[in-house]
Every structure is written in structure tokens, then in C-alpha cells.
C-alpha positions in Angstrom: -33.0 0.6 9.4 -32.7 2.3 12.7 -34.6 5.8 13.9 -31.0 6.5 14.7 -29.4 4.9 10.8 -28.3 8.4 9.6 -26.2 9.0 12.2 -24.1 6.0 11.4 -21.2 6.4 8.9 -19.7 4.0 7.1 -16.2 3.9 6.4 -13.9 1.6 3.9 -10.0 2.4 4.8 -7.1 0.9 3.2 -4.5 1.8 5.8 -1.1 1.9 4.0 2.2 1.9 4.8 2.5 4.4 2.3 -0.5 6.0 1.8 -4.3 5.8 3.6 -7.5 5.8 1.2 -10.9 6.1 2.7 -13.8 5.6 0.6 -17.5 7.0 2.2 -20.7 6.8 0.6 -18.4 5.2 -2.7 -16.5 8.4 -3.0 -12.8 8.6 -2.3 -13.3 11.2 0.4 -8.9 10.9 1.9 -6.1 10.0 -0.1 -3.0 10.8 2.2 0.3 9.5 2.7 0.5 7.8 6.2 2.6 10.1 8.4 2.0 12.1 11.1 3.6 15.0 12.3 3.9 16.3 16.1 5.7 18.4 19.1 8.3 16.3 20.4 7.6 17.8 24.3 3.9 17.6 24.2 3.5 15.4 21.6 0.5 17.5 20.1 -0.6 16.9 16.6 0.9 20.1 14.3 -0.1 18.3 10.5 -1.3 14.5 9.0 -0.6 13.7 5.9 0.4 15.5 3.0 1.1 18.4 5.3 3.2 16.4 7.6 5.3 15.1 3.8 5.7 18.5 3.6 8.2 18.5 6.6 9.3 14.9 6.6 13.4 15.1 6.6 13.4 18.5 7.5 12.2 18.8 11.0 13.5 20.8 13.6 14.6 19.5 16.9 11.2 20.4 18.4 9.1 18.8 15.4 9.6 14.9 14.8 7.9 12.9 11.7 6.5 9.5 12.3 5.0 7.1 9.9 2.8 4.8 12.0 2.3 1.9 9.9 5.8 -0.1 9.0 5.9 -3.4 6.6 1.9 -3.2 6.8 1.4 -3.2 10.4 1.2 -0.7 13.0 4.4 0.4 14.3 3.4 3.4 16.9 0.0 2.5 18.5 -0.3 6.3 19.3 0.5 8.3 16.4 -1.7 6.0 14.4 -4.7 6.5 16.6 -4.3 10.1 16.1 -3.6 9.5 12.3 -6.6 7.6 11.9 -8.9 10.2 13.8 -7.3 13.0 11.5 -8.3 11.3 8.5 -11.8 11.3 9.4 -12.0 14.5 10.3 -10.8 15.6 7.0 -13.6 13.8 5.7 -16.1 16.3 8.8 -14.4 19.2 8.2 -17.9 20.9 8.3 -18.6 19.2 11.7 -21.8 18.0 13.1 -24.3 18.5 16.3 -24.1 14.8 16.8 -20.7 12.7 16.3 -21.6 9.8 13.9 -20.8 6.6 14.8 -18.6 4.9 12.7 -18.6 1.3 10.7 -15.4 0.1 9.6 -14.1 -2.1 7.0 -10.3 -2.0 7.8 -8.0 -3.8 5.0 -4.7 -5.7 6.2 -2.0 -8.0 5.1 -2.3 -11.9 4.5 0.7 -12.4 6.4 -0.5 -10.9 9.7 -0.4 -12.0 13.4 -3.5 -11.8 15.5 -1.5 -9.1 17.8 -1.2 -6.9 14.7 -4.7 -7.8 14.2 -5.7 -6.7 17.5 -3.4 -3.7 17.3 -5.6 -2.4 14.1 -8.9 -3.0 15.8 -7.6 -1.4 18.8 -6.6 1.8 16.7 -9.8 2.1 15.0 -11.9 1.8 17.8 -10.1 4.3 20.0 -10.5 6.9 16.7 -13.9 6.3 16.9 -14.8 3.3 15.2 -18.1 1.3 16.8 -18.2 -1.7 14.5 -15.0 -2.3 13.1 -14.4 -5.4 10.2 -11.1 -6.5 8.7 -10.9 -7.8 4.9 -7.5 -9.4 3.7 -5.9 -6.8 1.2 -5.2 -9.7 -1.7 -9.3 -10.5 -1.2 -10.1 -6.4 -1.5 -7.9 -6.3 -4.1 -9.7 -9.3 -6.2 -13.1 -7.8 -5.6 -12.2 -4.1 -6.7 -11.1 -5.2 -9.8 -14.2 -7.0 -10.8 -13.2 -10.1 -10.4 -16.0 -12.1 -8.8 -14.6 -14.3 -5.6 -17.1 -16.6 -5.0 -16.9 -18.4 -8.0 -14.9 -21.9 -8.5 -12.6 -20.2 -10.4 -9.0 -20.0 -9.2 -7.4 -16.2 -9.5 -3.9 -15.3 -8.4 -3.6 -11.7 -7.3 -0.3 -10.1 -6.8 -0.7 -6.8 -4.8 2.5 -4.5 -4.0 2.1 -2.2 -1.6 4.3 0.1 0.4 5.2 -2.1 3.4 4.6 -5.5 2.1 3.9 -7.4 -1.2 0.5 -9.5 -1.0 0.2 -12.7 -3.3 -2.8 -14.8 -3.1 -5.0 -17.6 -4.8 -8.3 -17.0 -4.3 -11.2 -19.2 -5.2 -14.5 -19.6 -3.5 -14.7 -16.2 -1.8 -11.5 -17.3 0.6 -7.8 -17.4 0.2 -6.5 -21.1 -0.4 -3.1 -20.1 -0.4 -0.8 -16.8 0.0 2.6 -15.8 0.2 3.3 -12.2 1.8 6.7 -10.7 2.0 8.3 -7.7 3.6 9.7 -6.4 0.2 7.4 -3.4 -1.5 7.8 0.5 -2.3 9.6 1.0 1.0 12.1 -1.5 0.1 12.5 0.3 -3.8 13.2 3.3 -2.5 16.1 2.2 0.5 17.7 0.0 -2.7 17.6 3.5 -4.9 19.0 5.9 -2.0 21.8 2.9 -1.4 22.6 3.0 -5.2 23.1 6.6 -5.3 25.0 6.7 -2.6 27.6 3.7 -3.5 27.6 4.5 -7.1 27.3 8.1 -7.3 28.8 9.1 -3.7 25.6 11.0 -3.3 23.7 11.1 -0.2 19.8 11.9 -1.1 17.0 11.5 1.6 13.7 9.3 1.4 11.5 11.7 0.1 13.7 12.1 -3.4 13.9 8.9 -3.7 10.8 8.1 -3.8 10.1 11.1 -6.7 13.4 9.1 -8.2 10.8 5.8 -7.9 8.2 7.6 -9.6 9.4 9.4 -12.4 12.2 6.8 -13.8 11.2 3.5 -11.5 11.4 0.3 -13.8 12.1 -3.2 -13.3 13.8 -3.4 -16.7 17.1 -2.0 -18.3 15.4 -2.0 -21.3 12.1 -0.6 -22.3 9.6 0.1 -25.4 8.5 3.9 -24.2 11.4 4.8 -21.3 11.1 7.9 -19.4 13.3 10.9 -19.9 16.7 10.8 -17.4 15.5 12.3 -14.1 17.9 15.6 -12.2 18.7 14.4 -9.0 20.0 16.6 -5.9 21.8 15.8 -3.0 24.9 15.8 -0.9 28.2 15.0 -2.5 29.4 12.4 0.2 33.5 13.3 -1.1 33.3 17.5 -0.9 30.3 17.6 1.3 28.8 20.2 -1.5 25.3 19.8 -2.9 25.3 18.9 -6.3 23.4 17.4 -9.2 23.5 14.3 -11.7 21.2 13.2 -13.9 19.9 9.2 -13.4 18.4 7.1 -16.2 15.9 4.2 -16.2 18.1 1.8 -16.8 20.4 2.4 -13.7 17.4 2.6 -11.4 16.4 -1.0 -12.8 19.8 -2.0 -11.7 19.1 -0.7 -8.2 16.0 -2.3 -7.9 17.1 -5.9 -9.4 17.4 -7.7 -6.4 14.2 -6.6 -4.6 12.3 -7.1 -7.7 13.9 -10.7 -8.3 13.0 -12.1 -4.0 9.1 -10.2 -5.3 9.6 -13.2 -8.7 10.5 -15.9 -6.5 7.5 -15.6 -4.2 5.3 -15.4 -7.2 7.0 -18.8 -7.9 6.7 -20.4 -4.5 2.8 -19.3 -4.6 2.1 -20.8 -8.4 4.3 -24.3 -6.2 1.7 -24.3 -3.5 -1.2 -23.8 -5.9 -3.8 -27.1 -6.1 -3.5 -28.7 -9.4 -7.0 -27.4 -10.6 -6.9 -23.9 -9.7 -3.1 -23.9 -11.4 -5.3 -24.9 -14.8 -7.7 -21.7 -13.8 -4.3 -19.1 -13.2 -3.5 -20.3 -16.7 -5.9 -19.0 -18.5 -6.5 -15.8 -16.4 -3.5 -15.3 -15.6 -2.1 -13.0 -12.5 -3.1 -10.0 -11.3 -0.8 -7.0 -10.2 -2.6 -4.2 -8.1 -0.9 -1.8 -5.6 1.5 0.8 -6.0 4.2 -1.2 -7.2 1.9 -2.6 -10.2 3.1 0.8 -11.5 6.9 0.2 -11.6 7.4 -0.1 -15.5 8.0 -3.4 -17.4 7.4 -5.1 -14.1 4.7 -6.8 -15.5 7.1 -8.0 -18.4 9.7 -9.1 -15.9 6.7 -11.5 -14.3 5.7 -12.8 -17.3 9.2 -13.7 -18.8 9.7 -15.3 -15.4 6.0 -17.5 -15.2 5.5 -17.6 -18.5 1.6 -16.6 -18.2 -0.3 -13.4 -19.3 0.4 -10.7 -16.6 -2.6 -8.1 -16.4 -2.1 -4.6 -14.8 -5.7 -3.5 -12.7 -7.1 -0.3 -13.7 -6.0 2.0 -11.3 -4.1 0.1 -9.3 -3.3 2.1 -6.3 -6.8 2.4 -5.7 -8.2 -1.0 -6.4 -7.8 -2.5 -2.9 -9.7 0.7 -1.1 -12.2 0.0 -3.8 -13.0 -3.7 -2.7 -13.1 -2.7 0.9 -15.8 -0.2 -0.1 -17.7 -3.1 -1.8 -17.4 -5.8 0.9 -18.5 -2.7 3.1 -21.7 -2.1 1.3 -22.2 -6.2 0.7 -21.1 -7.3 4.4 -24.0 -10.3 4.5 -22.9 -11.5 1.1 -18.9 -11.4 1.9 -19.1 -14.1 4.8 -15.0 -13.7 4.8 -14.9 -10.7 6.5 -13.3 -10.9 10.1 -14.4 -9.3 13.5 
């Protein structure tokens, strides 16, 4: 180790469409949503994360919002320099003599080019980053929750996120084949704020949806243990006059149905690419389901119904992907399928 080692600081991120999780010495030290806020003239930074969710949809004309990331990728270079930098100052808030230099292990889609590839190394080393790696989020995924990669064992992992849905068979500590698609939380919640407004003539904004998501989210109309209806507020689109309903379960499900149903039929086209012999593997382990969206209830009912195999919900989810970017972070010589 170098006479200089201590002043190096490693970092795992999982930089979300939705939310960024970075993990230092295996601690979650930030879990933030990914927006940004800042002056519209002198485009100075006023709040990152959940202070900036704070004033998402209702900014005045001198204040704008931005989420940097969109479908999984990096939208506005800029703000999600500055994002990134934020975040790991969160983590300094004590600050230093000396600025650590900074190891990265950045997580990204399967489905991405090498200009959003570049555009993510770019960001991180402008924040600060000196050594910056790139894991595939289906592989981080795999590897923080337990599973063990570099084994001939064939395991399908099905990992929703906020920008993009990430499905992958892994065997032999690489990806033999993947399907990512645009459709993930972001998606959920445009389908439920369409819904309201076509069915209920209500006009609601992102940020209720997405509590709407939460608390009565599910992928079917009819479940064991259903959550309570939900009061919903919002802007009667016929008198112009805030008002209230109340929403159930089973009409959210409705909303939902045809996102959830393109998410089904790239599980299928995955399980069609699959090699004969890791197909015989998936059947007895089964799929995976990590992410956000692993959350949405009876989803993992839906897929089963659909695939006919056992379905298996990862221990907390929403962290399990910033969990096996930390790993391959601490094991970088072992995981020989991390990228420059």
C-alpha cells in the first residue's frame, strides 16, 4: 500500500435515474434522489437531492429543477457533474487538509452505448474521481445478492430501476445474454398521472404520483394483503378547483397494465435467447427481481403466472445493486469484468 494509501477514498455509486446510493468503507454513506436544483441566471447550485425534491414542481421562475440522469443515462452533462460532486461532499461534510483522491466503481445499464459510457466516466472524473471503473447493473445486482457469478451456473436477474428495466443471464462472471428496456419507475408513474387524468379528470404532478406508486402500486387487481385506498389531491381539470378522490389498488394495477405486460415480454424474449443449458440452470433457480420496481406488489406473481418458474424477491431490493458495486469495489482483481 502506498505512503500516500489513506488519502485515497474508495467509492461504490449506483447512479440512478431515480435515486443515487454511494456505499464507502461498506457503509451506505448517500441515499438521495437524483435531482439537482439551481439559479436559472447563474446557474449556481441552491440544493441536491432530497432538498432539491423538496422544490421539484414548485419552482419559481428564478429556480429550475433538473434530474440529470434520464432512462439510465446521463441527460445534462453539467448538472450531473455538480450532482455527483454534491454527493460526495455530503459524505466530507467535516472536510479535510488534503482532498482525497477518489476510486470509483460506477454501475450502468446493459443496454448502453460507449458515448453514454464515456459521458459517465467523463462526469465522474471531472467530480473528482482519479480511477474510475464501470460494472453492468444486472452483474452488481447478481453479486449483492449473494449469488456467486463465477460459477457455471446460469442465473437470470431481472432488475427494475427508475429509467430502465435490466434483464440478464449471467454465468461465468459475464453476461451471455441481456435485454434492457426503457420501461421502469419513471414509466409507472407517467401511466398513473395519465390515468388520473383521463379517468378521474384530475391533473396531479410527478411527485404525487410517485407517493400514489408507493403506497397503492401493484401489478395486480387482485391481491392476498392489499393496501388501504390512497387520498389523492389535485386539480379538477372540468372546474379548475382542487379537489380530492380516493384511488384503490386495483385501479392503479389497471394503469400500470400495459407497462408491466412490455416488462413480461422482455422477460420472455430473454428466457428465448437463453442457451439450452443455462435455460435447465434458470429452472431450478429461478429469476431474480432487484430494483425499485421489485417492490411493486404481486409483480412477482404476475412473472411467475407468465414463465411459469419460481420468481424470488432480493432482500432489500433497492439497495442490492449499490451493494454489489461495493463488493466488486473491494474484490477488483477477482472481478476481471469490470470495465475502464
Amino acid at each position: 500500500m502506498s505512503i500516500f494509501g489513506f488519502l485515497t477514498q474508495e467509492l461504490a455509486i449506483d447512479l440512478g435515474t431515480a435515486n443515487t446510493l454511494i456505499i464507502h468503507k461498506d457503509v451506505v454513506v448517500v441515499d438521495e434522489p437524483s435531482i439537482i436544483a439551481m439559479e436559472r441566471n447563474s446557474g449556481k447550485v441552491i440544493a441536491i437531492g432530497h432538498q432539491a425534491q423538496q422544490m421539484f414542481g414548485k419552482e419559481n421562475e428564478g429556480i429550475k429543477t433538473i434530474r440529470p440522469l434520464k432512462d439510465g443515462v446521463i441527460a445534462d452533462f453539467q448538472a450531473a457533474e455538480h450532482m455527483i460532486r454534491g454527493m460526495i461532499k455530503m459524505m466530507n461534510k467535516k472536510g479535510s487538509i488534503f482532498s482525497p483522491q477518489l476510486k470509483m466503481v460506477i454501475c450502468i445499464p446493459s443496454g448502453i452505448t460507449e458515448v453514454e459510457k464515456r459521458a459517465v466516466i467523463d462526469s465522474a472524473q471531472r467530480a473528482g474521481g482519479r480511477e474510475v471503473y464501470l460494472i453492468h447493473e444486472p452483474m452488481a445486482a447478481a453479486v449483492g445478492i449473494g449469488i456467486d457469478v463465477t460459477e457455471p451456473m446460469g442465473n437470470m436477474i431481472i432488475d427494475i430501476g427508475g429509467g430502465t428495466t435490466e434483464i440478464a443471464v449471467i454465468a461465468l462472471g459475464g453476461i451471455v445474454c441481456d435485454e434492457s428496456i426503457r420501461v421502469a419507475g419513471d414509466e409507472f408513474t407517467l401511466d398513473i398521472a395519465d390515468y388520473m387524468r383521463r379517468q378521474h379528470n384530475l391533473l396531479i404532478g410527478e411527485r404525487t404520483a410517485e407517493k400514489i406508486k408507493i403506497n397503492v402500486g401493484a401489478a395486480l387487481t387482485d391481491l392476498t394483503n392489499p393496501p388501504d385506498d390512497y387520498p389523492v389531491y389535485g386539480r379538477d381539470l372540468m372546474t379548475g378547483i382542487p379537489k380530492q378522490i380516493m384511488i384503490s389498488y386495483s385501479e392503479i394495477a389497471l394503469a400500470l397494465d400495459k407497462s408491466v405486460s412490455k416488462i413480461e415480454e422482455a422477460v420472455l424474449r430473454a428466457l428465448e435467447n437463453t442457451p439450452p443449458e443455462l435455460s435447465a440452470d434458470i429452472f431450478q433457480t429461478g429469476l431474480y427481481l432487484t430494483g425499485g420496481g421489485a417492490l411493486l406488489r404481486g409483480l412477482d406473481k404476475r412473472l411467475h403466472a407468465k414463465t411459469k418458474l419460481p420468481v424470488n424477491i432480493a432482500e432489500d431490493p433497492l439497495r442490492a445493486v449499490v451493494r454489489g458495486t461495493g463488493i466488486a469495489l473491494k474484490n477488483i482483481d477477482k472481478f476481471n469484468f469490470l470495465m475502464k
